[in-house]
C-alpha positions as CSV (number, residue, x, y, z in Angstrom):
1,X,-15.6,48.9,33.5
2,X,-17.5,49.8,36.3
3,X,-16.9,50.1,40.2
4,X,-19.7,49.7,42.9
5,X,-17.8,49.2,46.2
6,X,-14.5,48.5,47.6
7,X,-14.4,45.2,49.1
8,X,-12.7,41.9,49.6
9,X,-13.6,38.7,47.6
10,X,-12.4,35.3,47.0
11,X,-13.4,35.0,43.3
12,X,-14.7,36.7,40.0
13,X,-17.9,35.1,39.3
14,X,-20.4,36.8,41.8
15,X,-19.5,40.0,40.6
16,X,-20.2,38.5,36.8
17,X,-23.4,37.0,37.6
18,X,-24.1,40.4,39.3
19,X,-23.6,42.1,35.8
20,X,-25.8,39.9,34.0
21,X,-28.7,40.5,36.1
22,X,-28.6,44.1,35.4
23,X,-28.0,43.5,31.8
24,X,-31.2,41.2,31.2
25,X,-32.7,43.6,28.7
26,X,-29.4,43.6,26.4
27,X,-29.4,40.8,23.1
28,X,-27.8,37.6,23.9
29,X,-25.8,35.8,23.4
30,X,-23.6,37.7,26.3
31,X,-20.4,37.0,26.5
32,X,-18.4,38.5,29.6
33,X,-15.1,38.0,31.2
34,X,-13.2,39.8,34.0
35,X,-10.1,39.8,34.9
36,X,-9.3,41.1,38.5
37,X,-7.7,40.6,42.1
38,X,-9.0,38.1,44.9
39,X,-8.3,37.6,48.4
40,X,-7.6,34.0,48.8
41,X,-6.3,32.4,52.3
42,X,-3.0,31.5,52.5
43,X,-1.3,30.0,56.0
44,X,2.4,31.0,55.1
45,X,1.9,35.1,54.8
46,X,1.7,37.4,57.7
47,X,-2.0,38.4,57.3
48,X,-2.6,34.8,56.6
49,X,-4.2,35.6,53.0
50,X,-2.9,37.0,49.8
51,X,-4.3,38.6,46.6
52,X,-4.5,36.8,43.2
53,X,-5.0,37.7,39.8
54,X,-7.8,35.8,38.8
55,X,-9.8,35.6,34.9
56,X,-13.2,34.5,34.5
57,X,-15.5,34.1,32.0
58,X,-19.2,33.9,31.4
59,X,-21.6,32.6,28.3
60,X,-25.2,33.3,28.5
61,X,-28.4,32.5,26.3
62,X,-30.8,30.3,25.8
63,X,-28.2,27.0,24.5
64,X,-25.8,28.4,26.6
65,X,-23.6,24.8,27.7
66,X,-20.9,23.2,29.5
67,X,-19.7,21.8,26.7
68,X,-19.5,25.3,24.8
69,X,-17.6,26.9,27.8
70,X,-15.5,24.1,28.1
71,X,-14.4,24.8,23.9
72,X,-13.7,28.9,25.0
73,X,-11.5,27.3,28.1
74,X,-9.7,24.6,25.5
75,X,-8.5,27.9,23.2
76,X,-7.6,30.2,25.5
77,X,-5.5,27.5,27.4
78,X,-3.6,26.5,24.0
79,X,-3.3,29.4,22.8
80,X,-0.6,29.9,25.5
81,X,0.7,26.6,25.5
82,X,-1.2,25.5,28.8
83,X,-2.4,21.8,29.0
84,X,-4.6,20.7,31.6
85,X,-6.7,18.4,33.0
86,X,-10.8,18.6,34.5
87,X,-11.9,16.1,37.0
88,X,-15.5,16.6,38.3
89,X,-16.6,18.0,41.6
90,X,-19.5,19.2,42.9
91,X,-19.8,22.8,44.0
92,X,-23.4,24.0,45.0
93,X,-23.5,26.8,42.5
94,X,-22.8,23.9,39.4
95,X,-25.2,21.8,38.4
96,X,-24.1,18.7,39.3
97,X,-21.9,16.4,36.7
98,X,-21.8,19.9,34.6
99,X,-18.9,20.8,36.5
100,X,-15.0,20.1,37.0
101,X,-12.3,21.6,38.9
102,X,-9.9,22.8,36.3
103,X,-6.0,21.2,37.0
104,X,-2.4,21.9,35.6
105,X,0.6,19.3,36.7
106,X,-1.5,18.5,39.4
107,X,-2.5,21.7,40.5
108,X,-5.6,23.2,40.8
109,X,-6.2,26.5,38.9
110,X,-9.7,27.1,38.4
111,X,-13.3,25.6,38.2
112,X,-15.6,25.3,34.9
113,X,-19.5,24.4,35.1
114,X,-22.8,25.5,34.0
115,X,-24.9,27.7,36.6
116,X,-27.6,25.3,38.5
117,X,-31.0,27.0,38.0
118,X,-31.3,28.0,41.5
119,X,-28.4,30.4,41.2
120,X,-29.7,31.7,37.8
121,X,-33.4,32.3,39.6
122,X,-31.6,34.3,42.8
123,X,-29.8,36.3,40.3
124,X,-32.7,36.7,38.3
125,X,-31.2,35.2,34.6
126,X,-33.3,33.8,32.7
127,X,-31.1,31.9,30.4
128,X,-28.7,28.9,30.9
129,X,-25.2,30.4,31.8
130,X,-22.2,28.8,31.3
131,X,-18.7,30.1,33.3
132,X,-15.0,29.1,34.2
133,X,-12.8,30.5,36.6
134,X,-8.6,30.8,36.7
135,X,-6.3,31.3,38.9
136,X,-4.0,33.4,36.4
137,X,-1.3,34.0,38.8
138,X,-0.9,30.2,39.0
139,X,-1.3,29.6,35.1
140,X,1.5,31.9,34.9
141,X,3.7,30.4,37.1
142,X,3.2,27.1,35.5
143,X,3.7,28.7,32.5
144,X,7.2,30.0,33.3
145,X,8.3,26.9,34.9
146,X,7.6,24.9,31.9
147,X,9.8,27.2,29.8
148,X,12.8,27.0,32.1
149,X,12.9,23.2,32.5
């Protein structure tokens, strides 16, 4: 664990990617997830935003995929009994059709994708990076709904 600066962000990943690039000279595969609080906006509160619990995780080597991240989602969502759904987007740090926007009942919860190689170069990673990103506050809600009703 490690803490560089107080500040507000909105999700996980940056501060992942961040990590990597100073970690370029450890063996890969690298595997890294974080769990932590964002800032997200949010109309209906007083200060007009909120903080969420959010869980992201990263895969990075040289076969590093989608389609692998997308296996390590598939576990850890039913492993707690979470189904869901991914519909692609596009989102300028994916590359594009190697990303989805991550859905549970109809909500959205999180993104999935693999890094487009323009973010990888400004960040200095050399290797194909794979990552997904949840909303755990709202997995959890869903969660507990679904076991009441």
């Amino acid at each position: 664990k490690m803490i560089t600066l107080t500040c507000l962000r909105s999700w996980l990943l940056p501060s992942i990617m961040k990590f990597l690039s100073n970690n370029t000279h450890v063996d890969y595969p690298q595997k890294i997830f974080e769990v932590g609080l964002c800032v997200v906006p949010d109309r209906k509160c007083e200060n007009l935003s909120r903080d969420v619990k959010k869980l992201a995780c990263t895969l990075t080597y040289s076969k590093a995929s989608y389609t692998e991240m997308k296996s390590i989602l598939d576990s850890l969502l039913s492993n707690i009994g979470i189904r869901y759904e991914v519909e692609e987007t596009k989102h300028d740090s994916f590359i594009d059709g190697r990303v989805g926007r991550i859905s549970v009942r109809g909500r959205e919860v999180g993104i999935i994708g693999e890094f487009n190689p323009k973010v990888l170069e400004s960040w200095r990673i050399e290797n194909p990076t794979a990552a997904f990103e949840l909303d755990a506050d709202s997995l959890l809600d869903v969660r507990q709904r679904e076991k009441q009703g």
